[in-house]
N, C-alpha and C positions, 0 to 999 in steps of 0.2 A: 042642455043639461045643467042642471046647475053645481055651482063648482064653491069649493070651499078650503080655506087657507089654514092650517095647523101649527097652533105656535107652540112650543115644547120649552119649557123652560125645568132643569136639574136644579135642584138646591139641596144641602145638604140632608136634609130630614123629607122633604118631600118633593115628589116631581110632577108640577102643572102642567094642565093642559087648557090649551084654549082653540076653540072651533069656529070658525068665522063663516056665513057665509055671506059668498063676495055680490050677492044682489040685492038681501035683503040685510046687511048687518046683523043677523044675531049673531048671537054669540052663546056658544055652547061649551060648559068647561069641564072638568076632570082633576082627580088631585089622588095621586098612590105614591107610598111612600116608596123612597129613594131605595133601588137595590144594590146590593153592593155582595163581590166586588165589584162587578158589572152592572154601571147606571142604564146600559142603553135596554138592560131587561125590564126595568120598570118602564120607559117610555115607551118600548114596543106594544104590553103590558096594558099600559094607557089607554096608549092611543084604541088598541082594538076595544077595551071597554069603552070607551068613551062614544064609535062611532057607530058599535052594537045596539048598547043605550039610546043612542037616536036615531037609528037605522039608516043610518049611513053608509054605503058604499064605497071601498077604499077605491074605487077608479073615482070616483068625484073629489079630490082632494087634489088640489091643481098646485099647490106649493107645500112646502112644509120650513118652518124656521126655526131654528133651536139654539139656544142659550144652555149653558152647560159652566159648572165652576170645575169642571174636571181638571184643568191645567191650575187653576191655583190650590186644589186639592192634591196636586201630587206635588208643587215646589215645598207646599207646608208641609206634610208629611213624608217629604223625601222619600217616596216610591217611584221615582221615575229609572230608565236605563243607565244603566253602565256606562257613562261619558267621559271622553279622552277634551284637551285640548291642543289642538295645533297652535303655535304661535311664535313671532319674532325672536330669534334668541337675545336670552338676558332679560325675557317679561312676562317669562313664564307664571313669575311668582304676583304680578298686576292683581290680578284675582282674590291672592291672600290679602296682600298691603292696601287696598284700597287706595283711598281719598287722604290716607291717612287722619281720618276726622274722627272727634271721639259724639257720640250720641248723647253720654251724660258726662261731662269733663269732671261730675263729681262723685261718681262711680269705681272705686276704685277696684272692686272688681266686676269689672264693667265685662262682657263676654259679646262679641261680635259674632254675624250671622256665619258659619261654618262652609266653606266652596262650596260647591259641586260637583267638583271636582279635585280630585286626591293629588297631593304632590306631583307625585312618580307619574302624572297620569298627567302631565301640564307638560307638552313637548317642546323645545324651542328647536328652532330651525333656523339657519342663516338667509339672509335673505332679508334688504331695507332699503325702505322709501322716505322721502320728505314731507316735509306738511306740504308738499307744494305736489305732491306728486312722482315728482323725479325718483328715477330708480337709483339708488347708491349701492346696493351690492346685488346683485343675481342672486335668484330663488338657489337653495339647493337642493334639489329635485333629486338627488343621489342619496342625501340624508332621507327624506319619505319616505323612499324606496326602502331601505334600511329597517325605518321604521313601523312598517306596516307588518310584519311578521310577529315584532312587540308587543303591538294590540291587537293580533288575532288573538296570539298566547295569553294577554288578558282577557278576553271574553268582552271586549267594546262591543258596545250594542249601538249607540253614537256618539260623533265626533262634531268639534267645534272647528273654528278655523279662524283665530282673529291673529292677523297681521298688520303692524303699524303704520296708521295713514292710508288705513285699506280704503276708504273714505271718499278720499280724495283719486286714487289710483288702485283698484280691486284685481288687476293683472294679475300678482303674486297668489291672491286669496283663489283664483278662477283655472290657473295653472295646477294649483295643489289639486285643487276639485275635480278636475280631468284627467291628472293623474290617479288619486283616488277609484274616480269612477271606474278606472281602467283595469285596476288591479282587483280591485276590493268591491263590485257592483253592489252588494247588495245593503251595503253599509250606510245609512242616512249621515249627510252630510250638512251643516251648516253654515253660513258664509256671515260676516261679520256686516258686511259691505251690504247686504239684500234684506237682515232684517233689523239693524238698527245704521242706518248710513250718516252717521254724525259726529264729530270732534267727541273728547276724553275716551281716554281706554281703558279705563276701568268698569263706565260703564256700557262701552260697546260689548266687550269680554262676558261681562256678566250677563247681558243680553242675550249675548249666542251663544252662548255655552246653556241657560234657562230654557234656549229654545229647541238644541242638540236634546239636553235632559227631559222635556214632553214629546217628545214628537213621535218617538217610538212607540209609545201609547197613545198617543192621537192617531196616527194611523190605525192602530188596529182596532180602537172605539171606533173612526168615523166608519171603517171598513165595516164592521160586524153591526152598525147601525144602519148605514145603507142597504145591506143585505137584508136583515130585519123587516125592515120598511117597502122592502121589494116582495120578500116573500109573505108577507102581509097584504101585497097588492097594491100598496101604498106605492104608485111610480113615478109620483110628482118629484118635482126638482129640489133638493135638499139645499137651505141654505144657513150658516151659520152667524149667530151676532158674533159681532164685533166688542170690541172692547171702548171704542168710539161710538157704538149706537149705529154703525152701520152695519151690513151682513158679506158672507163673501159667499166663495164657491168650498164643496169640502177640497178642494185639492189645494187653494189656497190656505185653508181652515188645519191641512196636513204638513204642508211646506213651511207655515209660520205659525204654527200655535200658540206663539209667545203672543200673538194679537188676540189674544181668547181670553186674556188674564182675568177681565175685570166682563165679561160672555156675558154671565146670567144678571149682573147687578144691573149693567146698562138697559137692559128692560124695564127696569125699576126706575131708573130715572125718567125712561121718555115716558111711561105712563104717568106719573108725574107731572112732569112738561104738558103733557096734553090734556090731564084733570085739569091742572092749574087755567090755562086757555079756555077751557069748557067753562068752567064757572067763574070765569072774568076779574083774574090774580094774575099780578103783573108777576110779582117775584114770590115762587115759589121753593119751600122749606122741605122737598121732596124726601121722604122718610119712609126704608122698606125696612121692615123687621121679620127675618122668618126663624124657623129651627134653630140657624147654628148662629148666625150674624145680623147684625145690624146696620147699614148703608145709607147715608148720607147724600145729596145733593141740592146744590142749590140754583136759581135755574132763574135768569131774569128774562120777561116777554118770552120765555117758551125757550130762552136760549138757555144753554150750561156751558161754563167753560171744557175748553178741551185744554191736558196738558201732554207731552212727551214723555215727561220724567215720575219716575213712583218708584214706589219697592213694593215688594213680596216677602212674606214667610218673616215676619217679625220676629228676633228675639225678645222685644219689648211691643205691645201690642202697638200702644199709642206716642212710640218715641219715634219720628223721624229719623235716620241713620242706622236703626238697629234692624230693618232689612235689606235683601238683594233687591239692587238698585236694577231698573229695566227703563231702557230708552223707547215705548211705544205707546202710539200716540191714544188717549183714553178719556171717556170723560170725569173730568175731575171732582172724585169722591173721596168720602172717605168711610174707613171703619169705625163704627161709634158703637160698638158696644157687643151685647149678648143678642143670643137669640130664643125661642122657648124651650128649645133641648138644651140651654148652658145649664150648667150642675152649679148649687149651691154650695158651700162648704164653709168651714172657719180656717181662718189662714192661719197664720205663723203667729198670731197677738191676739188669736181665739177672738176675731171677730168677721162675722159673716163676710161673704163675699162671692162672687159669679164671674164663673167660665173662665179660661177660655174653655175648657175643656167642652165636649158639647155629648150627648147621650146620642145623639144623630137618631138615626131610624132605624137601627139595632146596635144596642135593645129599645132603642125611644126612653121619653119622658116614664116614670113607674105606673102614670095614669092609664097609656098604652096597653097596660097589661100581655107586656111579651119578653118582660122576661128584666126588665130594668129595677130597680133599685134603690137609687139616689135620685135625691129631691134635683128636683129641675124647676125654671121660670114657669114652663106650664103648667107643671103642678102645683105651685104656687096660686096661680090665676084659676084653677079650679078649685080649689078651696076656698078660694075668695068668692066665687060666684060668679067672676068675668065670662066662668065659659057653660055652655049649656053639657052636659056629659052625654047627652042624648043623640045631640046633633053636630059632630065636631068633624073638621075637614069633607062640608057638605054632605053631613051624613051616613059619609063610609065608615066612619067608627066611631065607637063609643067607649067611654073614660071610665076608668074606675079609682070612683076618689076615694076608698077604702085604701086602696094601694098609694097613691098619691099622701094618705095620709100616714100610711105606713113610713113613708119614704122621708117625710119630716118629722117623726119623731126623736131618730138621735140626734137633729139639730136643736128642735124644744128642750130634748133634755138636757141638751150641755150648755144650752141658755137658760134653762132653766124660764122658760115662758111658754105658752101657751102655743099649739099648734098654727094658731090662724093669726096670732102677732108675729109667729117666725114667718108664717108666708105673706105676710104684708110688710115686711119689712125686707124679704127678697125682693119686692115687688117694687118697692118703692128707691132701695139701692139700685134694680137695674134702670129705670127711670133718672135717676138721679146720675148715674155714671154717662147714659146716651145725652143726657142735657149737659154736661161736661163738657164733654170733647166736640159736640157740633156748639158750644160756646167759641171755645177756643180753635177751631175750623173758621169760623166767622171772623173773629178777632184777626186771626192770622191775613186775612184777605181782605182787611179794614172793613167788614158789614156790618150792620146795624140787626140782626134777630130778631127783633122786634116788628120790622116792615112788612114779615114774612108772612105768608098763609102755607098751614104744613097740610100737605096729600099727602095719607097714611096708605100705604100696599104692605102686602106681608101678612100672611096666616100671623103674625103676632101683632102687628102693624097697630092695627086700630084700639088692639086692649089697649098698649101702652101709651098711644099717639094723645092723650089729653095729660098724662101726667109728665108729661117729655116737654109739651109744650106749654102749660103751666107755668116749667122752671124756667125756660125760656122767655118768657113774657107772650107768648103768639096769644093770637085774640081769635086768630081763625083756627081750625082742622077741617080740612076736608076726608071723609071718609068716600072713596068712588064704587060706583058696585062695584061686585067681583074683585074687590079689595084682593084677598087671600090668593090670586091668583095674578096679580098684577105685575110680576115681570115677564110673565107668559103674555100676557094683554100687550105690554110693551113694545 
């Protein structure tokens, strides 16, 4: 029988699909926009259209892999659960204080990324160890006990667990979790030691407490997506990307979800990595642009760095230090920019400028016609002509640039120009902000941008991938099929 591999990649604005099958390579893809609140409605959604459309049999789908930005969607938006932290008395407050480092030392009202957790809600408990390991005072396992009645009365939904030097010696962290489990079963538990196991504790803390704060809702997405997929008939084995480009099991994908951070981009790059290799580019300027974001990577001989260290949830999009710091291991990208749901506007000095904000896939871009409003990058690019309004996200739907043009008129008018010079100059600002910062990406990492050949992925990917590299100096672009859908390809 023949058998066939399902790769599901979530992005903000839309959720791809891609269908492989495993004898002859084709490749059969899909693309509905992102449901929300519940993403895994769209990829059930999907998928059954996708293999209806080609008559496809949900018993012949022998795998399934999915990429999802659901965990960096909820640290941004601070939707995740009700979390407490456990930890060493006298460090409790680790979390607020940081690194003590300032992001812009000339900011004076400089405003840092806000916990995750509430004062009152940061426990200290006696109980310390050495860098070395050695125990120097006994757990108080009496104080716990004490406090676990405190956070029922809060309504904890989960708990972190960072204790000093857990690292080295997890004893104290593994005692608590046992007693925990014993009182309290149903409570998701965190250990500091199991998902970031390494020296400074501020960013171990922040780590497990990031991974306490999704997991709650990772269980019950990966839950209500397994089940989906079952009763869909779908009964292959569900596997999720990683944030390094590899996959795990959902029960891993539930226990650590803080390894999901960077899920859906990492598709993005090894598609990338593998265009680059196909058409015989050593070092490639890998570039995915979709709905909400823009992603970065750069990839020599098919390799990309890996790092341990990032942050989440910026106060400041493109300042290092202005988000929560996470010790897991990922391939090393970055954020460069918007994506075709960023919203246009005039800032504080009445001059134009894009996103963060994003129109996402309700209400979408005003082209969409469902209900949006404000001008967006996409709208922009259909009134320029970049996009067919006939034929857009393969077909599924169709633009309406009466609305699109609606949608830029009080920008013309408070510029006082022309409909189609405000949208070429959206166009050409967001352009000009992605060549920015993968400047200074490069720069940072001593590269040369120049050597580079960029592969464009990303439903937005390709419109902007000549004017990105342009400013850049690249002399190549690779556009790969199935572009639009390539961190599903990934």
């Amino acid at each position: 029988m023949d058998r066939y591999l399902l790769a599901v990649d979530i992005g903000g604005t839309f959720t791809d699909l891609v269908l492989l099958h495993q004898g002859t390579n084709q490749l059969l893809v899909g693309k509905v926009l992102t449901s929300y609140p519940d993403p895994s409605d769209a990829v059930l959604a999907g998928a059954r259209q996708l293999l209806a459309r080609h008559q496809v049999a949900p018993d012949r789908v022998a795998r399934v892999i999915h990429g999802t930005t659901l965990v960096t969607n909820t640290l941004i938006e601070r939707k995740g659960a009700h979390t407490a932290l456990l930890t060493t008395a006298g460090f409790r407050d680790a979390l607020e204080i940081g690194n003590e480092g300032r992001y812009d030392i000339y900011d004076l009202g400089l405003v840092k990324p806000a916990p995750l957790v509430e004062r009152r809600l940061r426990l200290g408990v006696t109980g310390r160890c050495n860098a070395a390991g050695q125990e120097l005072t006994p757990l108080d396992t009496t104080a716990i006990r004490t406090l676990i009645p405190q956070l029922q009365a809060e309504g904890i939904e989960a708990l972190a667990i960072c204790f000093l030097h857990a690292y080295a010696n997890p004893a104290h962290e593994l005692v608590a979790r046992d007693l925990l489990t014993e009182l309290w079963p149903e409570l998701p538990v965190t250990l500091s030691h199991q998902v970031a196991p390494a020296m400074r504790e501020y960013q171990r803390t922040s780590t497990a407490v990031a991974n306490a704060y999704v997991q709650p809702l990772a269980e019950r997405y990966m839950g209500r997506l397994a089940a989906g997929l079952t009763a869909a008939g779908i009964e292959a084995p569900l596997n999720i990307m990683l944030s390094n480009g590899g996959t795990c099991t959902v029960a891993t994908a539930t226990n650590f979800p803080i390894r999901l951070v960077e899920s859906g981009p990492s598709g993005g790059a090894l598609a990338g990595a593998y265009w680059g290799q196909r058409t015989g580019h050593a070092e490639i300027f890998a570039f995915d642009m979709g709905g909400t974001t823009a992603k970065a990577v750069l990839t020599e001989n098919g390799e990309f760095a890996i790092t341990t260290e990032s942050e989440v949830a910026h106060v400041h999009r493109f300042k290092r230090g202005s988000g929560l710091p996470l010790l897991v291991p990922m391939i090393h990208m970055i954020e460069i920019g918007a994506g075709g749901g960023s919203i246009a506007r005039l800032n504080n000095l009445g001059l134009p400028a894009v996103g963060p904000e994003s129109a996402s896939s309700v209400p979408g871009p005003a082209s969409y016609g469902q209900g949006g409003t404000e001008p967006t990058v996409t709208d922009a690019d259909l009134l320029l002509g970049y996009l067919n309004p006939a034929d857009f996200a393969g077909g599924s739907m169709t633009l309406d640039g009466a609305a699109a043009r609606s949608a830029f008129a009080p920008l013309a008018e408070a510029l006082t120009m022309p409909v189609e010079r405000v949208a070429w100059g959206i166009h050409q600002l967001v352009n000009e902000n992605m060549a920015a910062a993968a400047r200074v990406h490069a720069a940072e990492r001593g590269l040369d941008m120049r050597r580079y050949a960029m592969v464009a992925t990303g439903g937005a990917g390709p419109v902007h991938a000549c004017g990105v590299a342009q400013r850049l100096g690249l002399t190549t672009v690779v556009v790969p099929p199935l572009a639009g859908v390539g961190s599903a390809f990934g």
